[in-house]
N, C-alpha and C positions, 0 to 999 in steps of 0.2 A: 327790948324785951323779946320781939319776935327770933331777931341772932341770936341771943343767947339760947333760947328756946332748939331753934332749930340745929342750932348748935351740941346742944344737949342730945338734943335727938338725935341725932346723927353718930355721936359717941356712943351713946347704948344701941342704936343699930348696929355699929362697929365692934365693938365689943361683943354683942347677940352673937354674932355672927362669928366669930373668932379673925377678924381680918383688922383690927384696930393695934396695929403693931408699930411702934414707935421705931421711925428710922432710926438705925445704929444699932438697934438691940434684938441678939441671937432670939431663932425662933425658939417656938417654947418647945421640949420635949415630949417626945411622942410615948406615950406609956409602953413597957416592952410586953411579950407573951405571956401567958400566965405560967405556962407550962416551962420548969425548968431544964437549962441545957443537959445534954447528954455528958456523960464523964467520960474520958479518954479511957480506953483499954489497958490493963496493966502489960508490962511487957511479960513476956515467956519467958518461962522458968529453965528452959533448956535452951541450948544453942541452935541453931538447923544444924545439920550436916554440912560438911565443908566449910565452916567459922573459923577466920583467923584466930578465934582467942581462945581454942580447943588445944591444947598443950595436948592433952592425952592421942591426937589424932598424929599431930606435928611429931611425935615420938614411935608412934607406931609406924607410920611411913617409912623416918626415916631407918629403923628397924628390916623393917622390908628389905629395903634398899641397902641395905649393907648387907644380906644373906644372897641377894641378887647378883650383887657385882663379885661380890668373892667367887659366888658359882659359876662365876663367867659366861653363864647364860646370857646377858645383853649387855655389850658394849657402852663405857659412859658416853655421853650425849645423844643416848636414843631417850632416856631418863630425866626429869627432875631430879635433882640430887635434892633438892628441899621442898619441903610441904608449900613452902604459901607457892613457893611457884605453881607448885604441882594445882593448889586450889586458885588459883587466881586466873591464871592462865589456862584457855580448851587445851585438850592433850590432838595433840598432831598427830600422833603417830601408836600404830596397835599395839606396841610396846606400855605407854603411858596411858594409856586407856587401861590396859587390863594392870596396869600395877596400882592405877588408883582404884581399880574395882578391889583388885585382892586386898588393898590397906583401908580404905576409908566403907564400901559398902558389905563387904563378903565376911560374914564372921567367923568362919573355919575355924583357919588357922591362927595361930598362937607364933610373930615370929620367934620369939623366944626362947620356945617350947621346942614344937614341931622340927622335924629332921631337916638340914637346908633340902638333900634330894625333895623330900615333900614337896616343901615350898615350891622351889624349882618350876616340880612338874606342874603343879596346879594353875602357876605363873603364866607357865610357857602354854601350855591349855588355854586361858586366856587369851592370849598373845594371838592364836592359833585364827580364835574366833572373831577376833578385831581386824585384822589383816586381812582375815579374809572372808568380809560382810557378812558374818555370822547371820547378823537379822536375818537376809536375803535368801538364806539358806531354805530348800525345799524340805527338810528337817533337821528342824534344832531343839528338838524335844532335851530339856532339862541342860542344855549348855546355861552358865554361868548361874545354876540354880545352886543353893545353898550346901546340898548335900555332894554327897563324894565325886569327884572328877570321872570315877573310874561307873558314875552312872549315865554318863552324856550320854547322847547316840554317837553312835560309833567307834567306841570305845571300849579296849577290853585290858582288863590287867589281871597278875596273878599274886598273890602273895610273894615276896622277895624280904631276904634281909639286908637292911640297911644300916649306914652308920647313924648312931643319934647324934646328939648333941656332942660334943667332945668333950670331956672332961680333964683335969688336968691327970697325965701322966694314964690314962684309963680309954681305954676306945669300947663302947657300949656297941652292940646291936641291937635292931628293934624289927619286929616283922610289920611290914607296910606292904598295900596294895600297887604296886608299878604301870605305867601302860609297858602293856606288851603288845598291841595294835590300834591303830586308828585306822578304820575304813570309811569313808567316805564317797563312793562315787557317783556319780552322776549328783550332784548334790548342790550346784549352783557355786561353786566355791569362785572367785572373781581375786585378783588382786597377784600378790605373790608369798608366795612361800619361804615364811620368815626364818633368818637363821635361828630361831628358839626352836625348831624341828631338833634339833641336835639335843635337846634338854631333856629326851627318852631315851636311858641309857640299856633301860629292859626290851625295848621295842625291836618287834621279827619280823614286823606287818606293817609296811606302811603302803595302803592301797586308797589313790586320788584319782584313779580312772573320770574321762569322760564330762572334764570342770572347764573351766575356764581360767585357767591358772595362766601366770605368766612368765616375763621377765628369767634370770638366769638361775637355773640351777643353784642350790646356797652351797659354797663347798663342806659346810656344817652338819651337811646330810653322812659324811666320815666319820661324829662322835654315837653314829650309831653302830659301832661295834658288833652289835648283835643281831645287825637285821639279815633276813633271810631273802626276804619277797621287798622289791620295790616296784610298785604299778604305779604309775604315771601317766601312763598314756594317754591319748585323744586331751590333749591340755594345748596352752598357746608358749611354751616353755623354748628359748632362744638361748642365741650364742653357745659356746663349746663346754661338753662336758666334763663337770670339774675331772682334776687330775684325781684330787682328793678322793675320789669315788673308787679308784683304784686300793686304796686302804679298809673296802669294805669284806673282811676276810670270809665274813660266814655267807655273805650274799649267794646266792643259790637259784635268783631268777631276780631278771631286770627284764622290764617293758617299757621303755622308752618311747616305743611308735606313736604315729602321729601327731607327732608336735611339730618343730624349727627349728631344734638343735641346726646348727651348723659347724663350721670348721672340721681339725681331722680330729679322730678316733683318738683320745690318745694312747699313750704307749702303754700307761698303767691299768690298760684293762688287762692286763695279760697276768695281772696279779690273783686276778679272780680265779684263785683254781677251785674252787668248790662251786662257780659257776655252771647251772645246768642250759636257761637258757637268757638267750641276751638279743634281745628284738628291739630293733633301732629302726624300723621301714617306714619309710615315708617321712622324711625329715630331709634336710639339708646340710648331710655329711659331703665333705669336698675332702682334697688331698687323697693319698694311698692309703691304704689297709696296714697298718704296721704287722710288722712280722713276728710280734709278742703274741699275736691273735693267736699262734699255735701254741704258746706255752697253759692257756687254759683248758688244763687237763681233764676236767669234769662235763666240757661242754656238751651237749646234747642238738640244742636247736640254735642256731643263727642266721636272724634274719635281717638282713641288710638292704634289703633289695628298696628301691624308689627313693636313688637320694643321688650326689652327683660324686662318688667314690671314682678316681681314678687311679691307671696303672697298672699294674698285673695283680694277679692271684697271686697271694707270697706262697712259696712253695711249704714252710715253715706250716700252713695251715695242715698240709699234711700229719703234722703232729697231732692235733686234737682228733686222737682216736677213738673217742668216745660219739663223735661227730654223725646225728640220725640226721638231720633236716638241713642242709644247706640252701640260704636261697640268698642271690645275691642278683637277681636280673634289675632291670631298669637302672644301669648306673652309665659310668662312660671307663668300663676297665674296657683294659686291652694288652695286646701280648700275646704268646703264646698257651694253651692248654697246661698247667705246666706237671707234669713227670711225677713231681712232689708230691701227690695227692694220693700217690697210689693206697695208701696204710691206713685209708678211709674202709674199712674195713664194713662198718655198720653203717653206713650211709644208705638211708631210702631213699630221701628225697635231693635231687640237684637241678636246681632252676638257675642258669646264666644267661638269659635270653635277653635278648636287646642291649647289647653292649658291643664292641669293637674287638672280639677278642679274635685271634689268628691262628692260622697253622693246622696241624693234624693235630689229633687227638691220639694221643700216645695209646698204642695197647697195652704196655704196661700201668698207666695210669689210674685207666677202672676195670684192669680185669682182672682185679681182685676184691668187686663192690659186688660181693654175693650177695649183699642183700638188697642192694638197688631195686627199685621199683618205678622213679616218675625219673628220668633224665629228658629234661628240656632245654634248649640252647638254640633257639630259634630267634633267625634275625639278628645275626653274626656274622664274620668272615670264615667260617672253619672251610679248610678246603680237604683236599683227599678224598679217600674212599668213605662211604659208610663202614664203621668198625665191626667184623665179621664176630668178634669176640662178644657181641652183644648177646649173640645167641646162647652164651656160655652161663647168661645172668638168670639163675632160676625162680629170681623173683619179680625181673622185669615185665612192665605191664606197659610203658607206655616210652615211647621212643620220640621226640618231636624236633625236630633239627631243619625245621624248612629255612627260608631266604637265610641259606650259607652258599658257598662254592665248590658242595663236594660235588664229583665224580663219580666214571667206573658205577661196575653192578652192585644192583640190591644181591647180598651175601647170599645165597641160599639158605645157608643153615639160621638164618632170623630170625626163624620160627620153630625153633627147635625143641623151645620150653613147651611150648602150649599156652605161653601165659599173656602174652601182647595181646593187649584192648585197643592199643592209639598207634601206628603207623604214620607219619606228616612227616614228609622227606620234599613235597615240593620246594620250586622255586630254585632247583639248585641245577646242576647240568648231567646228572646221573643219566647213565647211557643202559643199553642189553634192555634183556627182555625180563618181565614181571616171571618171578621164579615158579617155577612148575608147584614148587612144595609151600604154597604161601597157604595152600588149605590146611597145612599144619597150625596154622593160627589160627587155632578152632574157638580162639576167645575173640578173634578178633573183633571190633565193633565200627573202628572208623579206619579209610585206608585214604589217603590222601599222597599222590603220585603225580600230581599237574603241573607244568610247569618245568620239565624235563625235556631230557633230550631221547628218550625211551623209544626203543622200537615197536611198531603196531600189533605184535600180537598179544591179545590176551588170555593169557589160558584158563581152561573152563573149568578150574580149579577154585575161581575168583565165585562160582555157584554154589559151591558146598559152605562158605562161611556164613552159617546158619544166624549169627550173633550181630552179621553185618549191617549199619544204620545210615553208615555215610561213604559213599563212596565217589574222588573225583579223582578223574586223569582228564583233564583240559589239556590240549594242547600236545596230545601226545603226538607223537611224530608219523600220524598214520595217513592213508592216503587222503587226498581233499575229495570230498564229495560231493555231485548238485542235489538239491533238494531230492530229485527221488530214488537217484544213489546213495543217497544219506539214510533215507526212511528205509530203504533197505538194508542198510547197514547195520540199521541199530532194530531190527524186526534180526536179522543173524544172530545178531549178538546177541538174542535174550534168548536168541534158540540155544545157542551154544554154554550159554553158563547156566542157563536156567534163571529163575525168579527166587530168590530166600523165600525162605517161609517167613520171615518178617519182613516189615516194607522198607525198601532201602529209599534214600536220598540218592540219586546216582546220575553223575554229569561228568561228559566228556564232548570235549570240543576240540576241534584245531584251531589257527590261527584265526579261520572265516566264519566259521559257523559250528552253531552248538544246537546239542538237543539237551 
């Protein structure tokens, strides 16, 4: 009685308890929450953007892409030729970036519709800003914004007509807004300069000054038939200037400088005859000057100078008679002065200095540069006399011909104009004495004679140059003096020339001693 008792008991304790679970048999279920599960979301009603199963997008692309390649604006495999690629795969390259912007995000245009030049240009704008890290840009006010191309910055167009669509047997025009300039400079531009430059068939203005641009020249820059002004300068732009650049007929000003251009000139600048000026300094030009250089009839200014040009001066340069600015120093020419040049008629400025060039200086050569003004050729081999014909130049101001090998007297008649500012003859083996008529250069401002083979007298002519700032004869060939020989010497001297009314810089020394 008590077993079963306690027995008992122990089952309804078990049970009490919820722990009387019959081996073998699943435990009992747990009641669930009271609070019903949440329902799944329905799916969306529209597709995202970029859906492979968006036909209408797969159609418009490929739409695109067929007014693209016909325009030959980008080359096939810069491109997706097909949508899913295009949507599937990141775009690589600034070409496919900006053609999936024009097709799938930018609702413009209509390829359809809209004229290919349109398209084109819009494309190529795109293109423009992908290439070349548009983001990064120090302003990109309204690039790849919805409304019209021609409101980017730096962007300017003008009404033009255009062909429309083509129809059968009928050619439509239509007045559309063109670029006719992109300026951009100093503007953070980084990358290179895609051939889509070429897909501005209006464009007169393409100014990139002061970027960071790189890589080669595109020979592409030729389908702009129309341009006038190309500024590129201060950029990181290498290897040789397309030929094709040569084909650009209305061109009227190139600024090239300050980049890495290298190799030669070539031949087909000489095409540019509506060329006014063409500044290439400071680059990495090697080889000769071709002799086409004369056939650009319109040139004005050329400046070549800080690059590694060798060879002579082609005589051929004498041609470009319209010829104001020459400047060709810091190269490695060499040769003769040559003869050729005399027909430089309008030439003011001529800078050959630091080069290897030889020989006399023809008096035929500039003494017909009536309008000459700055001749400098300092740090050459010229030998012979200084050219007495210089006095002949009534617009000459500034003479500088030091470390050459000329000879023989300073001309007398030197100063005949009244118009020389700069005198710099040292360094060379010029002999005689300082010309009695040198107060005839009543402009004079700096006289520079040190460094000669000059005999000691100075005439006290050298007092009356009211204008005078600098004046050295080092070294001139006068007696040696001890220290209070000297002090006397130069206590004579300022008795004898007098003192300017302005304060001069004034040093003369011999081989020993200076004051």
């Amino acid at each position: 009685g008590d077993g079963d008792g306690d027995g008992d008991g122990g089952g309804e304790d078990d049970s009490s308890e919820g722990g009387g679970q019959t081996p073998g048999q699943p435990p009992p279920t747990t009641p669930g929450p009271s609070v019903a599960p949440i329902a799944p979301s329905p799916s969306p009603t529209l597709e995202p953007t970029g859906s492979p199963l968006d036909p209408a997008k797969y159609d418009r692309y490929r739409k695109f892409v067929d007014v693209i390649m016909s325009s030959g604006v980008t080359p096939a495999g810069k491109v997706a030729s097909s949508a899913v690629v295009a949507m599937s795969v990141p775009a690589t390259t600034g070409q496919q970036e900006a053609l999936n912007w024009i097709a799938f995000d930018d609702p413009l245009l209509d390829p359809e519709v809209d004229p290919a030049l349109r398209i084109a240009q819009r494309y190529a704008a795109a293109v423009l800003y992908y290439n070349m890290a548009g983001e990064n840009w120090k302003n990109n006010t309204k690039w790849l914004d919805p409304g019209h191309e021609c409101g980017w910055h730096g962007i300017t167009c003008e009404k033009k007509q255009i062909v429309a669509r083509s129809q059968p047997q009928v050619q439509v025009t239509v007045e559309e807004l063109m670029v006719t300039e992109i300026v951009l400079n100093d503007n953070n531009l980084v990358g290179l300069l895609p051939r889509e430059i070429g897909a501005f068939p209006w464009m007169d203005t393409l100014s990139l000054q002061s970027n960071l641009l790189g890589g080669q020249l595109t020979p592409n820059i030729a389908n702009l038939t129309r341009l006038e002004r190309l500024w590129i300068d201060g950029n990181k732009f290498v290897g040789p200037i397309p030929t094709e650049l040569g084909r650009l007929a209305a061109l009227e000003e190139a600024d090239l400088h300050q980049n890495t251009f290298s190799w030669q000139l070539p031949t087909q600048i000489g095409n540019l005859v509506k060329l006014r000026r063409f500044s290439a300094y400071d680059n990495k030009f090697e080889g000769t000057l071709p002799t086409e250089i004369g056939n650009m009839e319109s040139i004005r200014e050329l400046f070549l100078d800080t690059n590694k040009i060798r060879g002579s001066i082609p005589s051929e340069l004498g041609d470009a008679v319209q010829l104001e600015d020459l400047r060709l120093f810091h190269n490695n020419l060499s040769g003769p002065f040559p003869a050729g040049l005399s027909g430089l008629s309008k030439l003011r400025i001529f800078y050959a200095d630091n080069n290897d060039l030889t020989g006399q200086i023809p008096a035929t050569a500039v003494a017909g540069w009536m309008s000459l003004v700055d001749f400098e050729m300092f740090d050459n081999n010229i030998g012979g006399t200084l050219p007495a014909y210089f006095g002949f130049l009534p617009e000459l101001a500034v003479i500088s011909m030091a470390n050459n090998n000329m000879d023989g007297d300073i001309p007398w008649i030197i100063c005949q104009t009244g118009k020389l500012r700069k005198i710099d003859v040292s360094g060379n083996s010029l002999s005689g004495p300082i010309p009695n008529d040198i107060d005839e250069c009543s402009s004079l401002e700096r006289l520079y004679l040190d460094h000669n083979e000059m005999g000691s007298t100075i005439p006290t002519q050298i007092g009356l140059l009211s204008q005078l700032s600098k004046c050295r004869l080092e070294s001139f060939s006068s007696p040696r003096y001890c220290w209070y020989d000297r002090i006397t010497f130069v206590l004579r001297l300022i008795s004898t020339i007098g003192i300017p009314e302005y304060s001069v810089l004034f040093s003369y020394s011999t081989q020993k001693y200076s004051v």
